[in-house]
C-alpha positions in Angstrom: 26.6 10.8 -1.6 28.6 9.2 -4.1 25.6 7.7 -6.0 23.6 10.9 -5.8 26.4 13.4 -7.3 27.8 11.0 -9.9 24.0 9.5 -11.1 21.4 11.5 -9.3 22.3 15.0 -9.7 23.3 14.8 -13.7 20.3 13.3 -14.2 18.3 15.5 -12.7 20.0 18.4 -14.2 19.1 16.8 -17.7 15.4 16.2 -16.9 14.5 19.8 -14.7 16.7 22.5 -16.3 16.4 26.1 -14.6 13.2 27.5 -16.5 12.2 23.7 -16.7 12.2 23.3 -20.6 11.1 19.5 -20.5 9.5 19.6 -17.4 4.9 19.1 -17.7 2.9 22.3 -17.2 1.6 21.3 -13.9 5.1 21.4 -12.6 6.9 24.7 -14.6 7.6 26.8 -11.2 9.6 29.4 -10.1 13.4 28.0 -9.1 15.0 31.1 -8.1 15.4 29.3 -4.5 17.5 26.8 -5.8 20.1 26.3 -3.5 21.7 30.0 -3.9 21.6 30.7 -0.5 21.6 27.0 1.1 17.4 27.7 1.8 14.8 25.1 0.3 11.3 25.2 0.2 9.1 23.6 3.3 8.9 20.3 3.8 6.2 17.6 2.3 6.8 13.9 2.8 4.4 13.4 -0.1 6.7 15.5 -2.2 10.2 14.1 -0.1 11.8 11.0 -2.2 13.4 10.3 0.9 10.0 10.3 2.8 8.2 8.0 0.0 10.4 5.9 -1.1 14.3 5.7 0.5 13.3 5.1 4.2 10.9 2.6 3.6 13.8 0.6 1.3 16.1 1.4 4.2 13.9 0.3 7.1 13.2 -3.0 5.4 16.5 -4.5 4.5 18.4 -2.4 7.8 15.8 -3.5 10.2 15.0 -6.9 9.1 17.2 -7.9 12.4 17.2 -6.1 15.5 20.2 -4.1 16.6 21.6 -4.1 19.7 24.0 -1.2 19.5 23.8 1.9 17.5 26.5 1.2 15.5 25.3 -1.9 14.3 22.1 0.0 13.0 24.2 2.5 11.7 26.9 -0.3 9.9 23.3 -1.7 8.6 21.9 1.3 7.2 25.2 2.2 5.2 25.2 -1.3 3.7 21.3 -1.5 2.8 22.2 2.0 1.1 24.8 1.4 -0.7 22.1 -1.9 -2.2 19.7 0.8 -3.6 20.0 0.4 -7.6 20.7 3.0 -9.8 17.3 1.6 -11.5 15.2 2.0 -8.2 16.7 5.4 -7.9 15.8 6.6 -11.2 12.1 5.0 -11.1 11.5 6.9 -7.7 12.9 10.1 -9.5 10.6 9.3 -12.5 7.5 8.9 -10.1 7.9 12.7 -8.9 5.9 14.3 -11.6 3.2 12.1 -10.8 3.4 12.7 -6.9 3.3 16.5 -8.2 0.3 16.3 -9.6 -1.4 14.3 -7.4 -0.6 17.0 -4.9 -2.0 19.7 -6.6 -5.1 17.4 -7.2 -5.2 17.1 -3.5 -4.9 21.1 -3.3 -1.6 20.5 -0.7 -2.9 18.2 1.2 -1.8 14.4 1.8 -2.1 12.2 -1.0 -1.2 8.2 -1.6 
């Protein structure tokens, strides 16, 4: 959590300002949502940086080994976590606009 407020979340407040000044056309939407009332829109994994990108990261250098107990798993996951770059962070942030489009290319539905 660490990474995301001090790195994530300032950047991302830099790059998608409320009436997205620098943000393309294609993905200039309405933001009242934005975590006012602790709702979010529904769910894509196409759209989900966690979904696309983080897990996969996760699963490779977590699960490289088997676990035998949950908390190794758990100990694992932390540590491949805390591995992620800044860099690969801000390349999977910088990939969204493209995953936007290629959504609305695919009219909502799942895209690769």
């Amino acid at each position: 959590m660490d990474m995301l407020e001090e790195h994530c979340f300032p950047w991302a407040e830099q790059h998608f300002r409320d009436g997205c000044e620098n943000c393309p056309d294609f993905i200039k939407v309405d933001t009242h949502w934005r975590c006012t009332d602790g709702e979010w829109p529904p769910s894509s994994p196409d759209l989900n940086p966690l979904d696309y990108a983080v897990w996969s990261i996760l699963e490779e250098k977590a699960c490289a080994k088997p676990h035998t107990t949950v908390e190794s798993l758990k100990r694992a996951l932390i540590k491949a976590w805390d591995e992620i770059s800044v860099d690969t962070l801000k390349k999977i942030i910088d990939d969204f606009p493209r995953r936007l489009k290629a959504c609305v290319e695919a009219d909502g539905s799942h895209f690769e």
